[in-house]
Residue, then its C-alpha position, 0 to 999 in steps of 0.5 A: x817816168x817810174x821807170x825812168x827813176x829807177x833806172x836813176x836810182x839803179x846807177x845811184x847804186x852803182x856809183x855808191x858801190x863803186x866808191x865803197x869799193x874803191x875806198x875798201x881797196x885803198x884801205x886793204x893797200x894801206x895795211x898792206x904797205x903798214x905789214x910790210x914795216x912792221x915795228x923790228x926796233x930795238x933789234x936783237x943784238x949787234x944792230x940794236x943802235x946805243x939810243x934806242x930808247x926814246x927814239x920813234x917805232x921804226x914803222x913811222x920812220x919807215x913811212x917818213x922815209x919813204x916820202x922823203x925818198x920820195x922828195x929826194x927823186x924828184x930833187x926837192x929834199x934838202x939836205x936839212x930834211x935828211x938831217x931831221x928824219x936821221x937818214x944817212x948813207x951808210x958803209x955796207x956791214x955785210x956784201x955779198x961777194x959773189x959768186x958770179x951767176x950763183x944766185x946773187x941778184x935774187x939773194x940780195x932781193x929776198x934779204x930785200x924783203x927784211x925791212x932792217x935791211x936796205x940794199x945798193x940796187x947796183x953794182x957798185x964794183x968799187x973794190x974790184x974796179x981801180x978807177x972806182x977804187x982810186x975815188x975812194x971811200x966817200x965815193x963809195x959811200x955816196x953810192x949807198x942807199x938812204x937809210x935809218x941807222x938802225x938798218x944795215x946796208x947790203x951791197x953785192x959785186x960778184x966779181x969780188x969773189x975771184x978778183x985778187x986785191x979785193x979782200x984786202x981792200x975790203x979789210x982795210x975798210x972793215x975787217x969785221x965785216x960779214x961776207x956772204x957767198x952763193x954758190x951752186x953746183x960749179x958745172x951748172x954754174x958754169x954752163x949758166x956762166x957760159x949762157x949768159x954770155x952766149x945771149x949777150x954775143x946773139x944779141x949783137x949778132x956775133x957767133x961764139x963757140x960751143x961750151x964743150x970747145x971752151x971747157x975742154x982743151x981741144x989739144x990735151x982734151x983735158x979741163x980748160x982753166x984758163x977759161x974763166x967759167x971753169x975757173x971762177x967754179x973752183x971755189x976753195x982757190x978763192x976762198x983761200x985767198x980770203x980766209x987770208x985776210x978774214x975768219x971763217x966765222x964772218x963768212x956765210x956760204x948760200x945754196x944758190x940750188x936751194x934757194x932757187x927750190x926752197x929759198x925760205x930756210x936759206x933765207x932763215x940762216x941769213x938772217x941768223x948769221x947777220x944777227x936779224x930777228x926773224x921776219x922773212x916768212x912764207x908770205x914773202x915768198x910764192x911760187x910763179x909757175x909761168x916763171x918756174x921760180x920764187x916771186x917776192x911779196x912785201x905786202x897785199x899790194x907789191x909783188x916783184x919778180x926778178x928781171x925775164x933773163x933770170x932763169x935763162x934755158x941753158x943749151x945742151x950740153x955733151x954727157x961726156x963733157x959734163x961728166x969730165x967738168x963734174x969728176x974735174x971739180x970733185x976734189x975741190x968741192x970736197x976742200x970746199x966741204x971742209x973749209x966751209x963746214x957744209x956739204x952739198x949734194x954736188x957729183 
């Protein structure tokens, strides 16, 4: 009989040690979804809004809004329920134009980890796409996430970057606009842009040539810029065309190589640039050794990695083939240099 009551009394604990604990986790996870909206309201110039004072500390509208988002996944939100928690669709005021296989997902994901930043999770590609483009700007507005006005929104197409009509379109739409721009080193770019193709052709179970037959003209045995991986790696033809339309004060050039070995101080000049008081800190941000690259953290609670085809093993690649493409893209990269302002560690 004794024993039988302790051995009650011993599962008694257990169920009383369990709950305890559950309700500790809960708590931890409430203060970790809390960290992650911390107060940044009224912001430091251009975002602070015109009636600020007054208005309720962002960390409570950011909690209201994510249950309203909530709500309006599974459809039950009214278009009342938006109009009092002053959620709206904004038009970006920054976009990251590219540049393809540059680092662009993972830019526009760490900047995710600001919370006066809310980004488009698509690609909308409505000013590089004449269909898209034909349906005009409410169309494109309606592509944007919900926000608070106080947030700005960040949207990226790479294909911006070297399609031709695209800069106009976007200066028609708001010639004040802050454009950012990641590049890596244009051979390695290159062959990543070659490697992501490359999967896709075996996925499907079709062949496709070599890197070395499509970077080299087989006939002239000259750099091949017809090829759209070459080409898309000349950086300052592109650029030029921009600075037709914008200064070179409203574009800011990301280290894709840094930011993949050290995204931390890169992520600080982003945030300078696009005038954001500073929140992104060494917490957000963890080495994922399995992965070999940066892992976001947004509290004690939500971890997110980028997508398993980032970080793609790029296939080797003949050293003389590299060394025509590096000596090819050298005097380009040095134009780049000056028209940026920033030097690279590039051959």
């Amino acid at each position: 009989m004794q024993l039988q009551q302790q051995a009650l009394l011993r599962q008694k604990l257990l169920v009383l040690g369990s709950l305890a604990i559950g309700s500790l986790l809960y708590l931890v996870a409430r203060v970790g979804s809390l960290d992650r909206l911390q107060p940044t309201c009224p912001l430091d110039g251009g975002l602070r809004p015109p009636d600020a004072a007054g208005q309720i500390p962002l960390r409570s509208l950011q909690f209201k809004r994510g249950l309203l988002l909530h709500e309006l996944r599974k459809g039950n939100a009214t278009p009342e329920h938006v109009r009092l928690h002053q959620l709206v669709q904004q038009l970006p005021r920054a976009i990251i134009i590219g540049v393809r296989k540059g680092g662009t997902r993972a830019l526009l994901e760490m900047l995710n980890l600001h919370p006066a930043v809310v980004k488009a999770s698509q690609e909308i590609h409505f000013f590089d796409n004449d269909q898209n483009y034909a349906r005009g700007i409410d169309w494109y507005r309606g592509k944007m996430p919900f926000s608070f006005p106080h947030q700005i929104t960040i949207e990226k197409s790479p294909a911006y970057f070297i399609t031709e009509e695209v800069p106009e379109r976007i200066f028609k739409m708001n010639s004040s606009i802050k454009l950012l721009v990641i590049v890596r080193e244009p051979t390695t770019r290159a062959v990543s842009d070659y490697t992501q193709v490359l999967e896709g052709k075996e996925r499907k179970n079709k062949t496709y040539h070599k890197f070395e037959e499509l970077a080299v003209d087989g006939a002239t045995c000259e750099v091949n810029t017809k090829y759209k991986a070459v080409r898309t790696s000349i950086y300052t033809k592109h650029l030029e065309r921009w600075l037709n339309f914008f200064p070179a004060e409203q574009f800011h050039v990301v280290d894709g190589d840094r930011l993949i070995a050290d995204p931390l101080p890169e992520l600080q000049l982003v945030e300078r640039f696009l005038d954001l008081p500073a929140r992104i800190s060494q917490y957000n941000l963890y080495f994922n050794a399995t992965r070999g690259f940066y892992c976001l953290r947004f509290n004690v609670v939500f971890n997110k990695c980028l997508a398993g085809s980032k970080g793609r093993t790029h296939p080797d690649v003949d050293a003389a083939v590299v060394d025509k493409l590096q000596r090819f893209f050298h005097p380009f990269n040095r134009k780049f240099y000056q028209i940026t302002g920033r030097t690279f560690n590039w051959p």
